[in-house]
N, C-alpha and C positions, 0 to 999 in steps of 0.2 A: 500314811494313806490307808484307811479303813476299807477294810473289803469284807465281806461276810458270805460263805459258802451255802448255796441254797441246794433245793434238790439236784438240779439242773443246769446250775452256771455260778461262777463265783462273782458277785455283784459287789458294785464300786456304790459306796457312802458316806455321806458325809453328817456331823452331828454337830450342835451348836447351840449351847443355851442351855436353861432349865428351866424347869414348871411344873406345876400340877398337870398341864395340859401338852400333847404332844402332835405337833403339824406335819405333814408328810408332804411333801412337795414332789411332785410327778410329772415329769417334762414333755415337753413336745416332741414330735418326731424331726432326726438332724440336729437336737442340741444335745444337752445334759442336763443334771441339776444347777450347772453356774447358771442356767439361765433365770433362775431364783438367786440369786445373790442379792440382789433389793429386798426382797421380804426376810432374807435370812437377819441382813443387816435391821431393820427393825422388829424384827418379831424376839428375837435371839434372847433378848433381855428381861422377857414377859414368857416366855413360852421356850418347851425344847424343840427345836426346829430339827427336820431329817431331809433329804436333799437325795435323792440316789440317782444312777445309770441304768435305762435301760439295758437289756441284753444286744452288746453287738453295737453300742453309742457309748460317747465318753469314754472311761477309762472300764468298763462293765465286758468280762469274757465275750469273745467272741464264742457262739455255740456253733453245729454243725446245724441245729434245725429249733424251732421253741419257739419261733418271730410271732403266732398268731395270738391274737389277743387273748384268749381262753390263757392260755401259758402263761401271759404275762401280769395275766388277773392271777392267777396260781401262786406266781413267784413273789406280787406283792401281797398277798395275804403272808405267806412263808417268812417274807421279811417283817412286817407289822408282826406277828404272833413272837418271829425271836428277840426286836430288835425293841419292841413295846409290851408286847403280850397284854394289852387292855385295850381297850376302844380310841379311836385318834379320828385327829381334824384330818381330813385327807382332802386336801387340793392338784388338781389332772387341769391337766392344759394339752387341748386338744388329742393326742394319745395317751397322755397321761387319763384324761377323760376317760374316754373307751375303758380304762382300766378300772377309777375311780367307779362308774355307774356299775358291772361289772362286783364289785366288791360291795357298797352298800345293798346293790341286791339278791344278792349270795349269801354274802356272810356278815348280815349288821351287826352283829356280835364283835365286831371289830373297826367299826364307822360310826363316831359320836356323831359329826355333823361332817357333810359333804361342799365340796363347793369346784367346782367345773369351769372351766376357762379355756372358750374360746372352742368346743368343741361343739358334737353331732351324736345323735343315738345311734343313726343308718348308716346306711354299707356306701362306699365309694360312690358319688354320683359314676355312670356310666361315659358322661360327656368329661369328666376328669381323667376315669383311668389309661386311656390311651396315651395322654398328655403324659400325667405321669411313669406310665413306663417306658414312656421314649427318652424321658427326661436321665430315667432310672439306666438305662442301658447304656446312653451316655456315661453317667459316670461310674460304671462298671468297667466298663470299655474303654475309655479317654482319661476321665477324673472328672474333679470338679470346674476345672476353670473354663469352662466352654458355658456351662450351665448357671452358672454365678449368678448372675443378672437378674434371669428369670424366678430363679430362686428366692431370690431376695424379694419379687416384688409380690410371691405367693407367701412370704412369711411376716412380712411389712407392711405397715400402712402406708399411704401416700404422705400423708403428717410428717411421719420420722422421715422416711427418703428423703424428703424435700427439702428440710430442716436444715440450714449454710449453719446453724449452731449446734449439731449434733453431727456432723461428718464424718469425726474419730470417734465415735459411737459404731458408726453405718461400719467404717472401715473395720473396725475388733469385729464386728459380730457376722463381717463376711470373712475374715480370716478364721472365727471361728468353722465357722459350715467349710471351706477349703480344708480343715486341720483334720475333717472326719475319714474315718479308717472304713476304703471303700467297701472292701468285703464287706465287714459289719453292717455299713449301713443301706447298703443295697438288701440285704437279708430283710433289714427293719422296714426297709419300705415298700418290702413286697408284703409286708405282713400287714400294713395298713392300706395299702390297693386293695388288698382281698378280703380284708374283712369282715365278718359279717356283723349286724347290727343289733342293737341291744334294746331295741323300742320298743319289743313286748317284753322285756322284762322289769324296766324302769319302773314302771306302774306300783312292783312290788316294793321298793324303795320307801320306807318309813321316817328314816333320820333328816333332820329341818337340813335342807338344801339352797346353795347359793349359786344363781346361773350368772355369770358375765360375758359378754362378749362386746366389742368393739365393732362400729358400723362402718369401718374401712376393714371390717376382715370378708378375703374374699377367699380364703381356703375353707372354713364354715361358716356360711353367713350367718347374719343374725336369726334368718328367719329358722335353722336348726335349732338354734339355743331358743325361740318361743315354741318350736315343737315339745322338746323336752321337758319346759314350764308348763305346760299344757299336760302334759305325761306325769310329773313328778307329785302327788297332791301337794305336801307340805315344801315348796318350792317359792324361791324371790328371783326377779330377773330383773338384770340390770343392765340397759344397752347404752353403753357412751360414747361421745364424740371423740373421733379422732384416731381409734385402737384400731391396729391391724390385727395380723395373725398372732403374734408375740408381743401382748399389753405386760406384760410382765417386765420387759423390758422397757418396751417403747411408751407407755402409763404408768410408773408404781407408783405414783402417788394417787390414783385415783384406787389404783389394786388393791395398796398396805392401808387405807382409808375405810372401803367396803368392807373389805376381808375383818379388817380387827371390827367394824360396827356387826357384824355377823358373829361372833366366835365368842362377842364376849359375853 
């Protein structure tokens, strides 16, 4: 299991593939890189695919403090410069986002092309964050299995839940979110409640950008992802049927379809 020591926390990685061209895959908040395992498995063979953990998610150190996004735009630059040291396709889903905008507008010097899934430029709507830190306290306090449900149905589309042919799908990826190590990720999700937003800086974003989001996501609606198309000049958006908060799972074929007509 590949780990690579950054300034600040030792982070969990994964690598796979080869190319000319190098994909960084940047997860959601509550999962890990597996939640790319669909793109890995097709991209892997055209392209070097990178996959990592958050700090305090997956298998990625737990820190004492680092959760805010400024840090963890830090850390992935640190990791891109050791682990690529050249410009890369960077893909953010939803946190991963925040991170991704963040990086091509800092430091393009290290963002051939972007592409954002499922995410927002702005800070925690206001009518959210109560929800979520009740939510949050919960499982600080209890665990996960009280909050499960609710969980699921802020990271899910109604499509997939619904789905009597995807059930042992629904059931892995709620044992996943049960499997997560509560310190850590209570840290992490106080780091996305509080965040602050990146919508005046977006604008400075050069590298050709790809917006996705799915019209059953209700953790960032679509109408976030047409804000940032509107922000980004050289920007494509692409809103599909069916996606919840996690199209990566619950869509790859529509994902690994766009993504490769974009990259190549």
């Amino acid at each position: 299991m590949p780990f690579i020591q950054l300034k600040n926390a030792n982070y969990y990685y994964e690598e796979h593939g080869s190319g000319e061209d190098t994909i960084v895959f940047s997860h959601g908040l509550l999962w890990s890189g597996h939640m790319f395992h669909k793109q890995v498995e097709y991209f892997k063979d055209r392209y070097r695919v990178i996959t990592y953990d958050h700090r305090g998610q997956g298998k990625t150190e737990i820190t004492a403090d680092g959760y805010d996004m400024d840090t963890l735009y830090d850390d992935a630059a640190e990791l891109i410069e050791k682990l690529v040291g050249k410009p890369v396709i960077f893909a953010g889903l939803s946190m991963g986002g925040f991170v991704g905008m963040r990086l091509a507008a800092r430091r393009p010097d290290l963002i051939k092309k972007l592409i954002l899934l499922e995410t927002t430029a702005d800070p925690e709507p206001q009518e959210n964050v109560g929800k979520y830190k009740t939510l949050n306290a919960i499982v600080k306090y209890i665990g996960f299995f009280p909050v499960v449900s609710s969980v699921m149905k802020i990271m899910f589309g109604q499509k997939f839940l619904n789905d009597p042919n995807r059930l042992e799908e629904k059931k892995y990826w709620t044992q996943q979110l049960k499997s997560n190590n509560r310190k850590g990720i209570t840290k992490a999700v106080d780091g996305v409640i509080y965040r602050k937003g990146i919508a005046d800086e977006i604008q400075k974003i050069i590298c050709p950008t790809l917006i996705m989001v799915g019209d059953q996501d209700v953790a960032t609606v679509p109408d976030k992802a047409r804000k940032i198309h509107s922000l980004i000049p050289n920007s494509k958006l692409i809103v599909f049927a069916g996606g919840g908060h996690t199209s990566s799972v619950e869509e790859p074929e529509i994902y690994n379809t766009e993504i490769e007509k974009f990259i190549k």
